[in-house]
C-alpha positions, 0 to 999 in steps of 0.5 A, a space after each residue: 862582867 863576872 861581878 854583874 853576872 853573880 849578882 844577877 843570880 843572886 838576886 834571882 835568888 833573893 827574888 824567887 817568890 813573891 814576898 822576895 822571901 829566902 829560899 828554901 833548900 832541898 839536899 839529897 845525897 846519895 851514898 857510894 854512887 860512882 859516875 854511873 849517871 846517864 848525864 854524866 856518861 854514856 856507860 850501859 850500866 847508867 840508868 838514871 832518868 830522874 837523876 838526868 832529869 834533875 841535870 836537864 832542869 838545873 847545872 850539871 857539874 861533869 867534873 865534881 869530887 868528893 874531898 875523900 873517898 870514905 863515907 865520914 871523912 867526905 860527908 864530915 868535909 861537906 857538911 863542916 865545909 873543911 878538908 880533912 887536912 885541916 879536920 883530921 877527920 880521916 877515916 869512919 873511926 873519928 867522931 868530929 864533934 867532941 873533936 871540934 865542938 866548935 865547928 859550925 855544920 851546915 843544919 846548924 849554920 841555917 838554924 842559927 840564921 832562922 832556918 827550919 832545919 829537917 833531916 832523914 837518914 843518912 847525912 853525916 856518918 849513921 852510926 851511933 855518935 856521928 849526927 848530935 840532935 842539937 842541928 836539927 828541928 826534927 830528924 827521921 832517924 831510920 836505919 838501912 835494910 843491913 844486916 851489919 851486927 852493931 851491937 858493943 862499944 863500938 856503936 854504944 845504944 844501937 842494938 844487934 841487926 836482924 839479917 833478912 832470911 836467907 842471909 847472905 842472898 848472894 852467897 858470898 861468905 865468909 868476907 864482909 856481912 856487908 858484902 850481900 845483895 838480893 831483893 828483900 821479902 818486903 812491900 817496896 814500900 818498906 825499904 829504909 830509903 823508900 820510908 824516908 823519901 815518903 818521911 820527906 815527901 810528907 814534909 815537902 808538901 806541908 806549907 811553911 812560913 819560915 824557910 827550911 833546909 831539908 837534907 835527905 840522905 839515901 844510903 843506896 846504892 851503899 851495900 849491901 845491895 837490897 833492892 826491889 826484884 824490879 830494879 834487877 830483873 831490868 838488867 839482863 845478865 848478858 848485858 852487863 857490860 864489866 869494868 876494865 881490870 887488866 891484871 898488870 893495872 898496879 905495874 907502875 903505882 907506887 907502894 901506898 897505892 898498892 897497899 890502898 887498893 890491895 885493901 879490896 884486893 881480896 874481896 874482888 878476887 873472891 867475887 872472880 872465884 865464885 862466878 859472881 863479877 856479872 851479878 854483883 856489878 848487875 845488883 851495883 846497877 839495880 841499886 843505882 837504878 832504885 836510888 834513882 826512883 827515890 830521887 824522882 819520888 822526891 822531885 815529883 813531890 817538890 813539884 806538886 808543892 807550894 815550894 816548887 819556885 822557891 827551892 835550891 835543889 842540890 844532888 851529890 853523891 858522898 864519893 864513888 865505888 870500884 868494881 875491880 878497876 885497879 883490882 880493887 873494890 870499894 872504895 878508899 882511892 885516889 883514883 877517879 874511880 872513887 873519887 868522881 862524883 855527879 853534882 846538880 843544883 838547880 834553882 832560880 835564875 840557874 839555866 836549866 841544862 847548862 853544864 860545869 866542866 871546871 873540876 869543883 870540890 864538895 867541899 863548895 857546897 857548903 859556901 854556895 849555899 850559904 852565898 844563895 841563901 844569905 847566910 852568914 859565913 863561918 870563919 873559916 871554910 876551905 871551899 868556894 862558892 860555886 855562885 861564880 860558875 852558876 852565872 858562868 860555867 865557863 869562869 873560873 880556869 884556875 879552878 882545882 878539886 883537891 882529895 884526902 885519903 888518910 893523912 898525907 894522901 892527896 890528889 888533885 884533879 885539874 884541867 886534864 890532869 890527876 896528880 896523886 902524892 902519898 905520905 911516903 913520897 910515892 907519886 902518880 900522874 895521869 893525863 885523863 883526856 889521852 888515858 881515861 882508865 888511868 893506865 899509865 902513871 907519868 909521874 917519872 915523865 921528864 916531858 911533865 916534869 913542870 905539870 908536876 911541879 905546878 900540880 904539886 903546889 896545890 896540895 894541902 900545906 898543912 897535914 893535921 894531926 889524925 883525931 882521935 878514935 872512937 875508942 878514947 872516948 866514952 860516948 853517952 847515947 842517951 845524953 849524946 854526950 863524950 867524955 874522954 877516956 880516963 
């Protein structure tokens, strides 16, 4: 019944317009947007109409996870289709092409099978070195509203940022430059993201003869968190309902945890000192709040075009973000927190509504994709098409999502279970059904020792070597060419 079942969706693919033509693709991603999704959690934080829009028009995935808790190791594994145990893209300082000049990424992979290939701001990593030309037809290269120095060796060809006036808005120096919110003195219209979603709208209008996959990448709600002073003036500050942060939370957590989530220790405190946890988890809300608007501008754009019957649409978001959960902010854990992630994709012959409960991997976008569209596979991707769960959400029991921070540090989620090991050998387990905020670690537990066991079988079998820096490298901007350090 499950073969007749995929077949059945992907032939309502094949079939979606009247020349039976393939389907188009339309990809957004987001950048540090946690689970705050109103599909996907009652939290009074959530506002996201068009998002939830989006989940009630396709399938919502409740239980998605990014392969690591970063920006690059996660958007490398996504659009590679490999895990960073097999990369060893680990953290934002690899480049992977001149580490692995033979992968083949996704843009590329659709290029290569007739696809128009088009890109806007950020899909793999944005700085300098991290997105060759060669994938794509055309790309709309714009930075975000940051007011982060890139100017030096480490980010070759990008010039120094201008800080808006009165930089840092919020106040909060002298920690991260990147550690600032407020609203902008500029039209709404002029923000970074907004000038790539009206980039992609223009595109989404024109008519096309061959197929295409659009990738669109917003960089909110990333910090710092600039937004129009709409977005912030809907949260009412004493409605701002604070993360559960209990000062004991680390008590039980092995010592590369600790080390992990002491990482942002000291920010949070900051934040707490001065006064500010309300007003920077209220900009955190506000910035999810625009991040929202732009993706219902881009759904209001596809739907009013000629591609509107014919369009895969996939939303994810690159991995989550802590607002003191663990006492910890940022992201780079293990934990849900930084880990969980919304998921949609809509498209023909998926039921509109229909919810995914079966933990699934970012790293499976890259082979549904391809499956619904009739690409060829690469040799090897470490992900699984998700076209079984498309035709049946409830398929598929064994299912698991594995996650990489750092080489060694894995978890994994499966069924109710979170099952965390580190490189030294220190290790968590929670029971996610009775213990949602991860409070008590189980792994000691005599009455789990076999669920650790079983969990611990699916941990990656291989710990690739680390890439790499930027720094063995001299990196051509112009030529967007490496040569290795002599």
């Amino acid at each position: 019944m499950k073969l007749l079942q995929i077949i059945t969706i992907l032939a309502a693919f094949a079939s979606s317009s009247a020349e039976g033509a393939r389907p188009n693709i339309l990809l957004i991603l987001a950048d540090d947007l946690n689970d705050w999704v109103g599909a996907l959690t009652s939290h009074p934080n959530a506002r996201t109409p068009n998002i939830d829009r989006l989940a009630g028009s396709g399938m919502l995935f409740r239980q998605a996870y990014a392969a690591s808790p970063k920006c690059n190791p996660s958007r490398t594994a996504l659009l590679l289709g490999l895990a960073p145990s097999t990369t060893g893209i680990y953290d934002n300082g690899h480049w992977w092409r001149p580490h692995m000049p033979e992968a083949v990424a996704l843009p590329e992979a659709f290029r290569q099978a007739g696809y128009h290939v088009a890109g806007g701001g950020k899909i793999f990593h944005h700085t300098a070195g991290f997105n060759p030309p060669d994938l794509w037809d055309e790309y709309f290269d714009l930075r975000f509203d940051d007011p982060w120095d890139r100017a030096g060796p480490a980010y070759p060809g990008i010039g120094p940022a201008r800080p808006p006036p009165g930089h840092p808005l919020a106040g909060m120096t002298p920690f991260r430059h990147e550690l600032d919110w407020g609203s902008l003195p500029i039209r709404d219209a002029d923000y970074g993201d907004a000038r790539t979603v009206a980039w992609a709208s223009d595109f989404l209008r024109q008519g096309r003869a061959q197929p295409f996959l659009l990738a669109v990448g917003l960089f909110h709600p990333h910090l710092p968190w600039y937004a129009p002073q709409r977005f912030f003036a809907a949260f009412e500050a004493d409605k701002t309902v604070l993360p559960d942060a209990p000062a004991d939370d680390l008590a039980d957590v092995p010592a590369e945890g600790r080390r992990l989530a002491g990482r942002g220790a000291e920010v949070f405190a900051a934040i707490r000192a001065a006064g500010k946890w309300a007003e920077a988890v209220r900009a955190y809300a506000a910035n999810i709040a625009f991040a929202d608007a732009l993706v219902g501008r881009l759904l209001d754009a596809l739907e009013q075009s000629p591609h509107a019957e014919n369009t895969v649409v996939v939303f994810a978001s690159d991995h989550g973000f802590h607002l003191g959960e663990k006492q910890h902010w940022y992201k780079s854990t293990l934990w849900e927190r930084a880990t969980h992630v919304p998921l949609v994709i809509r498209g023909p012959g998926v039921a509109p509504g229909s919810v995914c409960d079966r933990p699934v991997s970012l790293l499976d976008i890259y082979p549904t994709l391809l499956e619904l569209a009739g690409v060829p596979a690469a040799p090897r991707l470490d992900g699984r098409s998700l076209t079984g769960l498309l035709a049946d959400p409830a398929s598929e029991s064994n299912r698991h999502a594995g996650i990489t921070y750092l080489r060694g540090n894995h978890a994994v989620r499966q069924g109710r279970w979170l099952y965390i090991r580190y490189r030294d050998g220190g290790e968590e387990l929670y029971d996610r059904d009775a213990d949602p905020r991860e409070l008590a670690n189980l792994a000691d537990s005599e009455e789990r020792r076999e669920v650790k066991r079983a969990l611990a079988e699916l941990l990656p079998r291989e710990n690739a070597a680390a890439a790499p820096l930027k720094s063995a490298y001299v990196f051509d901007a112009d030529a967007y060419a490496w040569a290795p350090k002599p």
